[in-house]
C-alpha positions in Angstrom: -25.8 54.1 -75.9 -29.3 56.0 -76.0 -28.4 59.0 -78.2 -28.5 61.7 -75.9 -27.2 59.8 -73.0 -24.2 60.0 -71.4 -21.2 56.8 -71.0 -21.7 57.1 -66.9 -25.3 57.1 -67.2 -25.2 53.9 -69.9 -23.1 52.3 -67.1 -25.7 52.7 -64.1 -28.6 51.7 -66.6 -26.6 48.2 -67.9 -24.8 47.7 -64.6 -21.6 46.8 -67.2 -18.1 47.9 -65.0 -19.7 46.3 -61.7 -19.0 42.9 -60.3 -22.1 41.2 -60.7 -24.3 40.6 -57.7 -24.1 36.6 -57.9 -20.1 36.8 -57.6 -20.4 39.1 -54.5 -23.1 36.5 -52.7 -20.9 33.5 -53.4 -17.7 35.5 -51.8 -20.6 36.3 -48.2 -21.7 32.3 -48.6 -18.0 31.0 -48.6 -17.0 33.5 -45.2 -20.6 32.1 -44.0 -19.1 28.4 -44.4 -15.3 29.2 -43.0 -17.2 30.9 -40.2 -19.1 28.1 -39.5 -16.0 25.5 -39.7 -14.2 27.9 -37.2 -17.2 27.2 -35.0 -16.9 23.7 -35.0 -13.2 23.9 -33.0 -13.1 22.6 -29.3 -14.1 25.2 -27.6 -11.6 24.5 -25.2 -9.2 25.4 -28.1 -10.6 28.4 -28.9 -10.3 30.0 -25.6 -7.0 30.0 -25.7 -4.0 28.2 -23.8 -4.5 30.5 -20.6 -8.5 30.1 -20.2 -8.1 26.3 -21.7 -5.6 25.7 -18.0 -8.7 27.7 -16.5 -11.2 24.5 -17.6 -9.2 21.3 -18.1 -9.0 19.5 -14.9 -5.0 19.6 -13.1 -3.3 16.5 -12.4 -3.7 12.7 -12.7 -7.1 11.0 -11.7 -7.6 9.9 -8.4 -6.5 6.9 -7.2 -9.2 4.2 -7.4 -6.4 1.1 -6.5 -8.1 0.2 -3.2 -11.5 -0.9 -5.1 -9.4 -3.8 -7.2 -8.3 -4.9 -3.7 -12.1 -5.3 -2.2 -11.8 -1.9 -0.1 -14.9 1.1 -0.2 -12.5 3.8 0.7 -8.6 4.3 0.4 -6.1 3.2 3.3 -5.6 6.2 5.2 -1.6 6.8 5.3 -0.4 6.3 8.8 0.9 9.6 11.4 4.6 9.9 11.3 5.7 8.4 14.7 7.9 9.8 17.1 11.2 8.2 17.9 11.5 6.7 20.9 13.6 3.4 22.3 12.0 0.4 23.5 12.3 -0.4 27.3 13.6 -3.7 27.5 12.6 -6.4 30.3 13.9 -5.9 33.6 16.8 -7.8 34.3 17.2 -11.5 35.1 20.6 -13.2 36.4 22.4 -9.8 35.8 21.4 -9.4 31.8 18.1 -7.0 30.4 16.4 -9.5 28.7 14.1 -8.7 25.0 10.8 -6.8 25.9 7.8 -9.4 25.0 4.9 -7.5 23.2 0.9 -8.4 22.0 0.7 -4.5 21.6 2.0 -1.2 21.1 1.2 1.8 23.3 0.3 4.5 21.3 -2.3 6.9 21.2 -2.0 6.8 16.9 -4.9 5.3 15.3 -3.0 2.3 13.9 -2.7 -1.3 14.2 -0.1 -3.7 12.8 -0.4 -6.5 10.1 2.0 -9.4 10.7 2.2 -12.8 8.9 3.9 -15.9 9.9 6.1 -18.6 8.3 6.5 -17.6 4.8 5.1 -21.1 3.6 2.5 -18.9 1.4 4.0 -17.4 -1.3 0.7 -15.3 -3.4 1.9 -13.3 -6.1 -0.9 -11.2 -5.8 -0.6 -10.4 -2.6 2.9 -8.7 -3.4 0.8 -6.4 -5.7 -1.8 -5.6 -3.0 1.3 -4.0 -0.8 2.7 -2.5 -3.8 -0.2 -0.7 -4.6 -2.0 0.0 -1.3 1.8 0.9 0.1 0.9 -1.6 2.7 2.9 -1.7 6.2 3.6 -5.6 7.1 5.8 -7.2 8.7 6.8 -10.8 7.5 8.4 -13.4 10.7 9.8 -16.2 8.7 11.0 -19.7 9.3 13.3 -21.3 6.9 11.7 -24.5 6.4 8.5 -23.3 5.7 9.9 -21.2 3.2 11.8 -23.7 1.0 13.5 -22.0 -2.0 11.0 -18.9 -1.7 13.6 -16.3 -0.3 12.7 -14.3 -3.7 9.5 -13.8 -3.2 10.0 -11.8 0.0 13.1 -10.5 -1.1 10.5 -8.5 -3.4 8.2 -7.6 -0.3 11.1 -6.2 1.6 12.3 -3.9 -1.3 8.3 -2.8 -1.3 9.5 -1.9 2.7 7.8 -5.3 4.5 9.7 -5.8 7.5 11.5 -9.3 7.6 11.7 -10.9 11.1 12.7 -13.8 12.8 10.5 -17.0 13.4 13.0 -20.0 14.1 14.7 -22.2 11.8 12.5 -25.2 12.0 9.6 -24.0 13.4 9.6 -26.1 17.2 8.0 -25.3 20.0 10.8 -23.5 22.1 9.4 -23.9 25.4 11.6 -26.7 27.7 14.2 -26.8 24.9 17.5 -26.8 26.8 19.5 -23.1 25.6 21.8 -24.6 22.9 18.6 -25.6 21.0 16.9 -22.9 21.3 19.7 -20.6 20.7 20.1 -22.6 17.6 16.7 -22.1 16.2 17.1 -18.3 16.5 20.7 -17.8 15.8 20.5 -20.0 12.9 17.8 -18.0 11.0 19.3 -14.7 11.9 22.3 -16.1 10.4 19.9 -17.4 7.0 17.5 -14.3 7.0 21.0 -12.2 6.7 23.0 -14.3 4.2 19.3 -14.7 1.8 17.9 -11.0 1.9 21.0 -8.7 3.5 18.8 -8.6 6.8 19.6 -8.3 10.4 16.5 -9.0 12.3 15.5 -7.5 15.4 12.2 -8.8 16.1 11.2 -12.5 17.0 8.3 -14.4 17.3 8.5 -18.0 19.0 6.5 -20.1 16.7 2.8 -20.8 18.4 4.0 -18.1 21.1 5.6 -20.8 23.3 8.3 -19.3 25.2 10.2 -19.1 28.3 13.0 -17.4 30.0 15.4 -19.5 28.2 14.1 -18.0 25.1 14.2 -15.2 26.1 18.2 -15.1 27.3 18.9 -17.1 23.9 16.8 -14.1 22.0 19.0 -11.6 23.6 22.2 -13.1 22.7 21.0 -13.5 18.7 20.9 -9.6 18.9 16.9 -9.9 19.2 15.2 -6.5 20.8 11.9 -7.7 21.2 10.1 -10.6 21.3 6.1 -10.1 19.4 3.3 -11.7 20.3 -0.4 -10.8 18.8 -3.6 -9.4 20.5 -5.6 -10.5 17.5 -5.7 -12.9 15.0 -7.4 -12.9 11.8 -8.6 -16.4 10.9 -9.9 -17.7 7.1 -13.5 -15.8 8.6 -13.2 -13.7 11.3 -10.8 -11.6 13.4 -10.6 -13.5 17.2 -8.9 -11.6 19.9 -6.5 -13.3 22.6 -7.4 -10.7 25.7 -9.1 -7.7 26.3 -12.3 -6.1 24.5 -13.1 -7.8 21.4 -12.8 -4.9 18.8 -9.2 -3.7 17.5 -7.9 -1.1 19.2 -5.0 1.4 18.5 -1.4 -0.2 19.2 -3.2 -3.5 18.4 -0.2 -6.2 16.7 -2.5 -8.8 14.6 -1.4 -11.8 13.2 -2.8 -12.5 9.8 -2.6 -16.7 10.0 -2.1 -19.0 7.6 -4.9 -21.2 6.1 -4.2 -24.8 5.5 -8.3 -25.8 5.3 -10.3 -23.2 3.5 -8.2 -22.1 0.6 -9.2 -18.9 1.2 -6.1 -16.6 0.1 -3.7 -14.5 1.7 -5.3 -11.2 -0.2 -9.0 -12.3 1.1 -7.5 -12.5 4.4 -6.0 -9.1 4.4 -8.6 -7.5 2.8 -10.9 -8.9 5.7 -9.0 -7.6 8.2 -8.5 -4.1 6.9 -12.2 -3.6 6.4 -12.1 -4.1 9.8 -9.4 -1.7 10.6 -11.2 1.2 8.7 -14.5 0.3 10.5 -12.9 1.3 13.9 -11.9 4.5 12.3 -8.0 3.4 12.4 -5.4 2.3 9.8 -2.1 0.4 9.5 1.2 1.7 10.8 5.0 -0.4 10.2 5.7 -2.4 13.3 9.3 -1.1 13.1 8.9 2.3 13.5 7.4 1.9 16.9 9.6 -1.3 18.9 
């Protein structure tokens, strides 16, 4: 001490009874450095769980299934239709016979998808109903389906229609009734001891029919008897009557290809880029015979 001087004065002069200025800038750096690691966080995180529901997008992505399947847009989902009964066939030797049908009056923006035989059996394609929640309706004939009832045991639980198309696949035409009651009876009786199903829609294999099949339809417990307006071959859609564009109420048949190996999925997807180019989509067949 300066003689003279006082303690508190000594103090100020020597700065001893301070903390010294390097500890205090060490503590301002180390805030400076938690600061800056608090500023790294998501910033999602740091506004908080009601401002963070505010930013982050709600619900699942968008469905982008119908691209895998060869479409540019999705499958619009079909109008709820109203119930209504089918007005059967006027009445021959004292019995209403099964309505025959290529089309379905309606002023709904739908067609209908229908296959034929069953002898094509595409894995894939049981994904592309699956997926795209596609309406079809499958007529099948026993003998072209072999041992294959599992396969469209799996499209009817997806909701595929399953309809009659003979036993044996014969042309029914000029077939006394026992055999053609045969052919329809007997895979009414198969299609309900394979998949549980009691089908009420027939279609006489290459649409050859008469008014015997008709009476021997009836008395199988068939309703109505489906024909097609359109047909989609392995490259192009082909129409049996009428304007040749699909129309609303239109029934197509989606053939099967024993030439070009072109698949049952290319075929469908050809045929519903053409159903979305007329502005319409795909109904059930069921829901409106």
């Amino acid at each position: 001490m300066r003689p003279g001087g006082s303690p508190r004065a000594e103090r100020a002069r020597t700065g001893r009874g301070r903390r010294p200025y390097r500890s205090l800038s060490a503590l301002l750096a180390s805030a400076l450095l938690l600061a800056g690691c608090a500023q790294s966080v998501d910033p999602i995180e740091r506004l908080g769980k009601k401002a963070a529901e505010g930013v982050r997008p709600h619900g699942p992505a968008p469905d982008q299934s119908y691209r895998r399947w060869g479409l540019t847009e999705p499958l619009a989902r079909p109008p709820r239709p109203a119930a209504r009964a089918l007005a059967l066939a006027p009445q021959t030797g004292g019995r209403a016979l099964p309505r025959v049908v290529d089309h379905i009056p309606t002023r709904d923006r739908v067609v209908f998808l229908t296959y034929d035989d069953g002898a094509e059996k595409d894995p894939g394609f049981v994904d592309m109903v699956r997926e795209l929640r596609l309406p079809v309706s499958m007529f099948l004939t026993d003998s072209a389906m072999g041992p294959g009832y599992g396969h469209f045991a799996r499209l009817h639980q997806l909701g595929a229609g399953i309809q009659n198309h003979t036993l044996d696949h014969r042309a029914l035409a000029g077939l006394p009734y026992a055999a053609q009651r045969a052919e329809i009876c007997g895979q009414q009786s198969r299609l309900r001891s394979r998949l549980g199903v009691r089908a009420r829609l027939f279609r006489p294999p290459y649409a050859s029919y008469d008014t015997t099949t008709l009476r021997a339809a009836a008395d199988c417990g068939i309703s109505a008897v489906v024909l097609w307006r359109a047909a989609m071959t392995p490259t192009d859609v082909v129409y049996i009557h009428g304007k040749h564009h699909l129309r609303p109420g239109d029934i197509i048949l989606v053939g099967p290809d024993e030439t070009t190996g072109v698949s049952l999925r290319e075929r469908t997807t050809g045929v519903l880029r053409r159903v979305q180019q007329r502005g319409l989509t795909v109904g059930r067949l069921e829901d409106y015979l």
